[in-house]
RORO-646476 format. One record per residue (C-alpha): residue number from 1; residue in three letters; z, x, y. Coordinates in Angstrom, 1 decimal, padded with zeros to 4 digits, m for minus. Example, Ala and Ser with C-alpha at 12.3 -4.5 7.8 and 13.67 -1.06 7.14 Angstrom:
<nodes>
+-----+-----+--------+--------+--------+
:   k :   r :     pz :     px :     py :
+-----+-----+--------+--------+--------+
:   1 : ALA :  007.8 :  012.3 : m004.5 :
:   2 : SER :  007.1 :  013.7 : m001.1 :
+-----+-----+--------+--------+--------+
</nodes>
This chain:
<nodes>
+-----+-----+--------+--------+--------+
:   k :   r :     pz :     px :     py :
+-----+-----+--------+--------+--------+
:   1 : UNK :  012.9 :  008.4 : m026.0 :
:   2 : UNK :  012.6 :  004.8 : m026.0 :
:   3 : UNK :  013.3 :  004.6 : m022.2 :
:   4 : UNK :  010.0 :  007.3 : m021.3 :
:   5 : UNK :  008.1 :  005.4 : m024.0 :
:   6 : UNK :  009.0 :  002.4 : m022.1 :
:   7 : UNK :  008.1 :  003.8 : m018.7 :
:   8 : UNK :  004.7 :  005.0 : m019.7 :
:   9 : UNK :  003.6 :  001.9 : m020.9 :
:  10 : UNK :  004.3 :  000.3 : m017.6 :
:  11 : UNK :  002.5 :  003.0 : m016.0 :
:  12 : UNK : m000.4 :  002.6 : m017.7 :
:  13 : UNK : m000.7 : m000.8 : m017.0 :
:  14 : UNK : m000.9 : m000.9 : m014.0 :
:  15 : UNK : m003.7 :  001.2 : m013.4 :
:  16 : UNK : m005.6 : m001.8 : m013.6 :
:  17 : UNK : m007.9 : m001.9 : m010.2 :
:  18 : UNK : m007.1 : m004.6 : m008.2 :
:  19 : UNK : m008.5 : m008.3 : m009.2 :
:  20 : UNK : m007.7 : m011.1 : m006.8 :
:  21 : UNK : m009.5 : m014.6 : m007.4 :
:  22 : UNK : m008.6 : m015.4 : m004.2 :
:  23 : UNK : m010.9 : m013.7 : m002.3 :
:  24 : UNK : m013.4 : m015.6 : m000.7 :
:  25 : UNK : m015.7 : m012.6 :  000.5 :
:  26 : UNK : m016.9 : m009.9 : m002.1 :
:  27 : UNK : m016.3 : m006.9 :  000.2 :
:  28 : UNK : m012.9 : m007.8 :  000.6 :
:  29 : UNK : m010.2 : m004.9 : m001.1 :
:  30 : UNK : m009.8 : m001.0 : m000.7 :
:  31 : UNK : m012.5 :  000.6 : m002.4 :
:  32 : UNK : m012.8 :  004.2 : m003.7 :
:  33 : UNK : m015.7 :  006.3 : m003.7 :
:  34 : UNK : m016.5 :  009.8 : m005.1 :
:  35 : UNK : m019.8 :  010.8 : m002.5 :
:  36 : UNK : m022.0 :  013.7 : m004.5 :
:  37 : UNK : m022.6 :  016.2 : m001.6 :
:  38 : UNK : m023.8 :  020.0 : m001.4 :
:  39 : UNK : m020.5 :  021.2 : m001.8 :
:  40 : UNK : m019.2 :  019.4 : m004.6 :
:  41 : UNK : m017.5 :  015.6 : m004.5 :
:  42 : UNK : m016.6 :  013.8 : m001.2 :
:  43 : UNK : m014.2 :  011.7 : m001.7 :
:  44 : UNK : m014.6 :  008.5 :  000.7 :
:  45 : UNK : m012.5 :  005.2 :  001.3 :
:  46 : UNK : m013.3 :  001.6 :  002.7 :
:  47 : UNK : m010.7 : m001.1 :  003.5 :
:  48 : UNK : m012.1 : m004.3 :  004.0 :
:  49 : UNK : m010.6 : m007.2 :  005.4 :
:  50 : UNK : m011.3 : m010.9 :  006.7 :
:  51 : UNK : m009.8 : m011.6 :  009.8 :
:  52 : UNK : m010.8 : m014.9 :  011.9 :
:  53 : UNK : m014.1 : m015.1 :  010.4 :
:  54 : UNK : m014.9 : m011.7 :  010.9 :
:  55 : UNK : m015.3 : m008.5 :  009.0 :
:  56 : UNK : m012.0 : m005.6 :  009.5 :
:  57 : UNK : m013.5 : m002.7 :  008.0 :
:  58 : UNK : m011.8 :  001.2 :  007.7 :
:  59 : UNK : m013.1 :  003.9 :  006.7 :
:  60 : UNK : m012.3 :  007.5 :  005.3 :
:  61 : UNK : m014.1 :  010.4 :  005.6 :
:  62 : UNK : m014.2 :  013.3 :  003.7 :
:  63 : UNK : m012.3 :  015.2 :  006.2 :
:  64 : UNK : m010.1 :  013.7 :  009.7 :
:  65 : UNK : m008.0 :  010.5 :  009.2 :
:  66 : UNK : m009.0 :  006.8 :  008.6 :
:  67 : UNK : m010.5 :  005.0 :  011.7 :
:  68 : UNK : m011.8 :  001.3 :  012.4 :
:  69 : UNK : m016.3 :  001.0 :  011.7 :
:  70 : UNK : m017.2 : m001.8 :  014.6 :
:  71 : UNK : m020.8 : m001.8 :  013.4 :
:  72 : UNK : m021.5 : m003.3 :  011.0 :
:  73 : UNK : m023.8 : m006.6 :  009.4 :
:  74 : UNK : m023.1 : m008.9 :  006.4 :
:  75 : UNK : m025.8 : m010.9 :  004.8 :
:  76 : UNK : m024.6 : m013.0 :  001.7 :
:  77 : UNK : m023.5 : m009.9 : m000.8 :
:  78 : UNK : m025.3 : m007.4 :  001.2 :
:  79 : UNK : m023.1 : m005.0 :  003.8 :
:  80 : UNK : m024.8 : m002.4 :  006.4 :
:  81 : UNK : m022.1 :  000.0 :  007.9 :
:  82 : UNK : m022.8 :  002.8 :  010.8 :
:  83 : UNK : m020.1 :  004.8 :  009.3 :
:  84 : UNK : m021.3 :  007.3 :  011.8 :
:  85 : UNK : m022.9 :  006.6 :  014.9 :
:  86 : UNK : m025.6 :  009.5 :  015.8 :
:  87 : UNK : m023.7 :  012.1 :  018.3 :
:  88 : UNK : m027.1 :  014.2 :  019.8 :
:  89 : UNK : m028.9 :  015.9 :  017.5 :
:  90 : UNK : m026.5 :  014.9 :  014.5 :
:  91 : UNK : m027.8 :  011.6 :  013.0 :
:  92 : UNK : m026.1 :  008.4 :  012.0 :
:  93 : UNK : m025.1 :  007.8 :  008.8 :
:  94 : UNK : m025.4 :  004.7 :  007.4 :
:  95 : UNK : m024.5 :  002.8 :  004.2 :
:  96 : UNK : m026.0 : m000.3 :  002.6 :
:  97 : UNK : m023.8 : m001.5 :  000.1 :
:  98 : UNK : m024.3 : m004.4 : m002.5 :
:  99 : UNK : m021.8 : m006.6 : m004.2 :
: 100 : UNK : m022.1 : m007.3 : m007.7 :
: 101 : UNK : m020.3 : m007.4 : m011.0 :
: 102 : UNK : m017.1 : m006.4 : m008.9 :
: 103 : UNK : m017.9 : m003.0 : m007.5 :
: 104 : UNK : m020.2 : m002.0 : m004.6 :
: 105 : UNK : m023.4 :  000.2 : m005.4 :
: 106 : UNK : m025.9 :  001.1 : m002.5 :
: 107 : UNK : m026.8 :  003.9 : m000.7 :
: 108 : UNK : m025.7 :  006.4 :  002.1 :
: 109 : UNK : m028.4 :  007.6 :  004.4 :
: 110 : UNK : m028.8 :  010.2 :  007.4 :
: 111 : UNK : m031.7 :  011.2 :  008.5 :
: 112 : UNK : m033.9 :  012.2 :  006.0 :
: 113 : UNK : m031.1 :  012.1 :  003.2 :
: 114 : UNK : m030.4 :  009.6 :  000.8 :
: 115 : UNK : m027.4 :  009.4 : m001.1 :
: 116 : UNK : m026.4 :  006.8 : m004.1 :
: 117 : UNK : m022.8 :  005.3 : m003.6 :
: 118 : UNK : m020.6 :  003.8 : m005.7 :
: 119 : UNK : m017.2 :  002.2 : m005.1 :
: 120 : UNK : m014.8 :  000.7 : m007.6 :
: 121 : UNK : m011.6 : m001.3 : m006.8 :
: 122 : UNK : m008.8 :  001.2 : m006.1 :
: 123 : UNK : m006.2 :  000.6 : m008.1 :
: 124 : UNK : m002.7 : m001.2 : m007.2 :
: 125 : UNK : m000.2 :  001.1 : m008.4 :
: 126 : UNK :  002.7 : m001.5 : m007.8 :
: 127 : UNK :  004.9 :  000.0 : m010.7 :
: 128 : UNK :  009.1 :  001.0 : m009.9 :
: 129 : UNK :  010.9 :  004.0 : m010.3 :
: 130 : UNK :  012.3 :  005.3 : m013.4 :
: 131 : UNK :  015.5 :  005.1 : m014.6 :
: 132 : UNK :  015.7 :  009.1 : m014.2 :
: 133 : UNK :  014.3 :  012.3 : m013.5 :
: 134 : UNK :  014.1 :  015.5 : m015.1 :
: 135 : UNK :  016.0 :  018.3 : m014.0 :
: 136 : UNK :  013.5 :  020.0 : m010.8 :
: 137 : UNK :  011.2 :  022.5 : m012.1 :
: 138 : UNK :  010.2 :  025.4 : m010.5 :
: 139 : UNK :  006.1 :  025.5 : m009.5 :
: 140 : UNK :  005.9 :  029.0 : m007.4 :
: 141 : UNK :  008.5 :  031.6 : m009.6 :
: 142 : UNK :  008.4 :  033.6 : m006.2 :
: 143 : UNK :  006.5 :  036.8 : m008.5 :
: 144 : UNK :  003.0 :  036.0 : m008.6 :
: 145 : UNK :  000.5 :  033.0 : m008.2 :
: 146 : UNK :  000.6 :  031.8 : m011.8 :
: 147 : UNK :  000.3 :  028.2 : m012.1 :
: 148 : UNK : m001.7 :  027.8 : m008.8 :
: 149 : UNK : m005.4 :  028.7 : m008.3 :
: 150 : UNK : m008.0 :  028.7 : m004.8 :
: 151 : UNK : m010.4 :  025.8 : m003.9 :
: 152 : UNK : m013.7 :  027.3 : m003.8 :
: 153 : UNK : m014.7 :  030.4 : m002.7 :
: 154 : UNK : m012.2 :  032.9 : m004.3 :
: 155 : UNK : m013.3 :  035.9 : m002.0 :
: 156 : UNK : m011.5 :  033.7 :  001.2 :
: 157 : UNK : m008.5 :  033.2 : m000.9 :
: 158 : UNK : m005.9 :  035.4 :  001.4 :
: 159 : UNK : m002.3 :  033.8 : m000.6 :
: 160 : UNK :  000.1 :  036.3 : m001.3 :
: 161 : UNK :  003.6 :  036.7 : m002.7 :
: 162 : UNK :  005.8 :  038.8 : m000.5 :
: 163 : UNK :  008.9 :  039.3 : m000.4 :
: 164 : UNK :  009.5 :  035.7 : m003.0 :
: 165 : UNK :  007.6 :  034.2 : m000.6 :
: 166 : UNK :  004.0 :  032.7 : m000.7 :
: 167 : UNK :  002.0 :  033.6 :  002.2 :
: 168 : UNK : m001.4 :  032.9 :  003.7 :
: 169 : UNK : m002.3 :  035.5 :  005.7 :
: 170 : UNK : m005.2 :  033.8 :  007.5 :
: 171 : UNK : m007.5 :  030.8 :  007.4 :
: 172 : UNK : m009.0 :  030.6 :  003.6 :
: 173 : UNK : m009.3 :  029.2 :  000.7 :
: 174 : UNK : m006.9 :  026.1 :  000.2 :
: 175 : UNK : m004.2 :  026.8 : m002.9 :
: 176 : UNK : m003.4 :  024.1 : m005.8 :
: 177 : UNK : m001.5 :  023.9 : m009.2 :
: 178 : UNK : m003.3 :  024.0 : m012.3 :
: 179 : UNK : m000.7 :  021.1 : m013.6 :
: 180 : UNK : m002.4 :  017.6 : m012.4 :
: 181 : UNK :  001.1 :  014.8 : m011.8 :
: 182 : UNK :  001.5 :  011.0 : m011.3 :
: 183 : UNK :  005.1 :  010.0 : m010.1 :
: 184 : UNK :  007.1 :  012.5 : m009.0 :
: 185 : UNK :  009.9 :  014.4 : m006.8 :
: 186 : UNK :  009.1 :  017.3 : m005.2 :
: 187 : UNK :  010.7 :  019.5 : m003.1 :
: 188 : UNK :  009.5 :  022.5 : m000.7 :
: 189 : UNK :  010.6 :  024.8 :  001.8 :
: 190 : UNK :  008.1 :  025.9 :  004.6 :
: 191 : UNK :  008.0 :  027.9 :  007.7 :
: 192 : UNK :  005.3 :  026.7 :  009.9 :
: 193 : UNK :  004.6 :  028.7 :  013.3 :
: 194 : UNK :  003.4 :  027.1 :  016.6 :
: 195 : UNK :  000.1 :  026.3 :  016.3 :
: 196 : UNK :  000.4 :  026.0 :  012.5 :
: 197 : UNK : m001.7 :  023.8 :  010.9 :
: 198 : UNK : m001.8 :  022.7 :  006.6 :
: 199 : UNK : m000.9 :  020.3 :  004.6 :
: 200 : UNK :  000.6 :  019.6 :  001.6 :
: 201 : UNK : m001.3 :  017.4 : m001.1 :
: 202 : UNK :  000.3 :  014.7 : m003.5 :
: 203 : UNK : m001.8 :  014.4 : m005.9 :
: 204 : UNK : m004.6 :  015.8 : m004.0 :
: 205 : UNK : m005.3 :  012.9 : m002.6 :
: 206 : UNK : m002.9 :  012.1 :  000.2 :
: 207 : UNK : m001.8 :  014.6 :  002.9 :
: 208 : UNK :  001.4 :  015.4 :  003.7 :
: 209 : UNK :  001.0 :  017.0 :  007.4 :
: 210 : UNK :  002.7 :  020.3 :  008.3 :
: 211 : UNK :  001.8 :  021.5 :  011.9 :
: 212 : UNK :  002.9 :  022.6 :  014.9 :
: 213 : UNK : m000.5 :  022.2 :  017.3 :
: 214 : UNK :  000.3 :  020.8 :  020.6 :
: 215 : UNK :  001.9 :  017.3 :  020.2 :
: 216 : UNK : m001.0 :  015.8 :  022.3 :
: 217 : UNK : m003.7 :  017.1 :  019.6 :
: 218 : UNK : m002.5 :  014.3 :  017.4 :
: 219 : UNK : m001.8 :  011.0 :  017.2 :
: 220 : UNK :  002.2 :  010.1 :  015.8 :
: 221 : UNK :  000.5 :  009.0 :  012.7 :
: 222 : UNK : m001.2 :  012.6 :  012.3 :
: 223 : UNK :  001.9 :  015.0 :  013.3 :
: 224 : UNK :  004.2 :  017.1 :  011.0 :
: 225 : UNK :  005.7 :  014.8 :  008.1 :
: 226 : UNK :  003.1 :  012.0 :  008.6 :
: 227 : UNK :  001.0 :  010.7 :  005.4 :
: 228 : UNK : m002.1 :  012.1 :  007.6 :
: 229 : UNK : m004.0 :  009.5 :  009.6 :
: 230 : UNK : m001.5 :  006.5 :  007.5 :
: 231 : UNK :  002.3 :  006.7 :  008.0 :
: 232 : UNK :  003.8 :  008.1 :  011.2 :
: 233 : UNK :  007.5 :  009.6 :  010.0 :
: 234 : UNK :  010.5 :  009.5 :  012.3 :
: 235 : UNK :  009.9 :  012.3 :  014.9 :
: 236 : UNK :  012.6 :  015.2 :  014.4 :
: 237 : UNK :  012.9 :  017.8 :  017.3 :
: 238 : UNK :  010.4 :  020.5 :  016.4 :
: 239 : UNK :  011.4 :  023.7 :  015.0 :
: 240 : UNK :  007.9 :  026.2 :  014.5 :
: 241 : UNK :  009.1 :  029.4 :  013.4 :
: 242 : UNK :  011.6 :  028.0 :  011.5 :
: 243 : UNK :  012.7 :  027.0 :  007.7 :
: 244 : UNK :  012.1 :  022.9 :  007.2 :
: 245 : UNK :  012.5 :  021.2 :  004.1 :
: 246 : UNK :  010.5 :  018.4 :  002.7 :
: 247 : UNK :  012.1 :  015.9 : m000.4 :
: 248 : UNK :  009.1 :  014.1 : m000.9 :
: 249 : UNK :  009.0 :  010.7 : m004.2 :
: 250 : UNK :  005.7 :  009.1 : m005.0 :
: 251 : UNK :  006.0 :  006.3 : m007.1 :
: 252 : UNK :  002.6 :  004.7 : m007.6 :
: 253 : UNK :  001.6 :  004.0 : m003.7 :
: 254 : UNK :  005.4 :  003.7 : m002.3 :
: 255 : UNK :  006.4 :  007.1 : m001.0 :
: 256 : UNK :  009.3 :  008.3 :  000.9 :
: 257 : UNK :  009.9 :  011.6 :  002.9 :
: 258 : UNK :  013.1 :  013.6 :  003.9 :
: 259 : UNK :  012.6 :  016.2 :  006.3 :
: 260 : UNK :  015.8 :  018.7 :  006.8 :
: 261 : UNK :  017.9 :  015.9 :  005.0 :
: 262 : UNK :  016.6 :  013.1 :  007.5 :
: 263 : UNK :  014.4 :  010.0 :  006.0 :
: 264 : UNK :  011.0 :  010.5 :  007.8 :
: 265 : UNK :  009.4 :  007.9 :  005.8 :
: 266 : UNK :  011.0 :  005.2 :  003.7 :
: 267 : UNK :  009.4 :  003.5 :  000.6 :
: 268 : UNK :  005.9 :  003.0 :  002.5 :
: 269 : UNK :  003.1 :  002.4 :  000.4 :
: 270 : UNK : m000.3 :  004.9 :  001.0 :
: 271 : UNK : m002.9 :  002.6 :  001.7 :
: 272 : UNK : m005.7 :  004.9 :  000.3 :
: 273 : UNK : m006.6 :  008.4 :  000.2 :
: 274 : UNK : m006.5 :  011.1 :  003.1 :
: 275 : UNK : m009.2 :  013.5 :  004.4 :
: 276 : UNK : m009.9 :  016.7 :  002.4 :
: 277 : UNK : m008.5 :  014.5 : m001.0 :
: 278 : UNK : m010.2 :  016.4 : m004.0 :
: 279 : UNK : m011.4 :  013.2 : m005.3 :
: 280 : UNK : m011.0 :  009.3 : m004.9 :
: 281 : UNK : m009.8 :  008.9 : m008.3 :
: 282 : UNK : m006.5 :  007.4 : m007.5 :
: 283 : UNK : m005.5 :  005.8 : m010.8 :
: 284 : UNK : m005.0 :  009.3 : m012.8 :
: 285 : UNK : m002.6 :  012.4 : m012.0 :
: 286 : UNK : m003.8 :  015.5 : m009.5 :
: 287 : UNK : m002.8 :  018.6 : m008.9 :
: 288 : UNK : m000.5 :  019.3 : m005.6 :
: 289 : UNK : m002.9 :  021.5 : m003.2 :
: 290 : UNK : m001.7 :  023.4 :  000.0 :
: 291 : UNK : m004.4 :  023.4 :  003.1 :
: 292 : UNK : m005.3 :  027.4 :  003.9 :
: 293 : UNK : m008.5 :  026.4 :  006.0 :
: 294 : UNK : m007.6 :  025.6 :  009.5 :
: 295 : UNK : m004.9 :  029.0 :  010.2 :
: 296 : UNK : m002.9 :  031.2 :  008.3 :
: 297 : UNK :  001.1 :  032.2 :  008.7 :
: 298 : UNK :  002.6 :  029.8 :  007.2 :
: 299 : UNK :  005.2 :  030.6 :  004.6 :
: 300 : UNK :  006.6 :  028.3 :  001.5 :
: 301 : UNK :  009.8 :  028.9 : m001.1 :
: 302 : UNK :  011.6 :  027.0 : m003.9 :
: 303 : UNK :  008.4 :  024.9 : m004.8 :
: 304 : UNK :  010.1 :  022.3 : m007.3 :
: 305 : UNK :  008.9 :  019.6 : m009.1 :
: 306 : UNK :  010.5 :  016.4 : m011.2 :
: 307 : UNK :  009.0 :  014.4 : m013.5 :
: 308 : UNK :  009.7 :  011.0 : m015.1 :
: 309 : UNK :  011.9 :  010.9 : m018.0 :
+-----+-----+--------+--------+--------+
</nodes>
């Protein structure tokens, strides 16, 4: 009791957003930002960086993987970002983003559209693993969908359970737990067929990618067992059609993958959070989410779950 008591403590703590007196420009960090859109939250990501007197700036999306913004202008405490650049009739989006009191507030525009933006520190989550686990917990019974719920639109929700297995028939509605979880080990079994394409979400936040599109689609970084568009795993031969498993730990940042007993990734730490991530809130716990939107046939058993102790 005293150990978990312990361990929460330090958990908490370290939720503290980074703070570095060091830095010498006020844009530098990884900053987290949760975009009001149409649909709902966007969650968007910048990484900022000084390198030989200039500016090294990533950003994330909503949806695709992280990628390098060349254009860009800084005056004093005042940033202007193409985050888009205009592609025919689809205008650029830009942000203008202001430095002060240790967050950036500005605005995104497009067109005629005019977003306030916000982005706070992200948080370090530089904490170590605990002593123990508890003993793995099963999240799909292989019955029913209790304890899991669609994204959006329930009427394109096509998961099933069949035969103990959980199913999506076709391209939907994406699937996640009604539990929300920090650290954790979690285990899965998934049969993804050639030209497959989901992902599995930690936290809902960071991707874990399960396809089997045609290798030149993606970049190593963005192919089965990669934390999308971050950390390219150890390439295994592929094996569509077939039954994979995935031991996946997330401590804080630091996560390590083992695909069909193999270590795809080890200890690497997730820079920030993917495309599709339900939010940018990376401090607290989120729910594990399954992608059903981009094609359907993929299968999943013995969905397991361990939690600090």
């Amino acid at each position: 009791m005293i150990r978990s008591l312990l361990y929460c403590l330090l958990a908490s703590v370290v939720l503290v957003p980074q703070v570095s007196s060091a830095k010498s420009n006020p844009f530098e960090g990884r900053w987290d930002f949760n975009v009001p859109t149409r649909n709902g939250i966007g969650a968007n990501w910048l990484g900022i960086s000084e390198k030989n007197g200039n500016l090294d700036i990533w950003f994330q999306p909503t949806g695709g993987h992280v990628y390098q913004v060349a254009n860009y202008k800084q005056t004093g405490s005042h940033l202007t970002l193409t985050v888009s650049p205009q592609n025919g009739n689809h205008a650029a989006t830009i942000w203008e983003l202001d430095a002060t009191d240790g967050k950036l507030s500005g605005t995104q525009k497009r067109g005629d559209d005019t977003i306030a933006l916000t982005g706070l520190p992200a948080p370090v989550l530089d904490r170590s693993a605990p002593a123990s686990w508890s003993a793995p917990e099963a999240l799909f019974d292989g019955k029913d969908l209790d304890g899991w719920e669609p994204i959006g639109d329930t009427a394109q929700n096509h998961w099933i359970v069949q035969d103990g297995l959980l199913i999506n028939q076709q391209r939907g509605a994406d699937l996640k737990t009604t539990r929300k979880f920090g650290d954790f080990k979690l285990h899965f079994e998934v049969n993804c067929p050639r030209d497959g394409n989901s992902g599995f979400y930690l936290r809902g936040r960071y991707e874990l990618q399960i396809e089997y599109e045609p290798v030149d689609q993606n970049a190593p970084n963005r192919q089965i067992g990669s934390i999308y568009g971050r950390i390219t795993p150890v390439s295994l031969t592929p094996t569509p059609g077939q039954w994979e498993t995935f031991d996946v730990t997330l401590v804080g940042r630091t996560v390590t993958v083992h695909r069909n007993g193999k270590t795809i990734i080890d200890h690497k730490k997730i820079e920030g959070i993917t495309g599709g991530a339900l939010d940018a809130n990376e401090g607290e716990p989120g729910p594990f989410y399954i992608q059903g939107d981009h094609t359907g046939g993929l299968k999943f058993r013995n969905i397991t779950v361990s939690v600090p102790q």
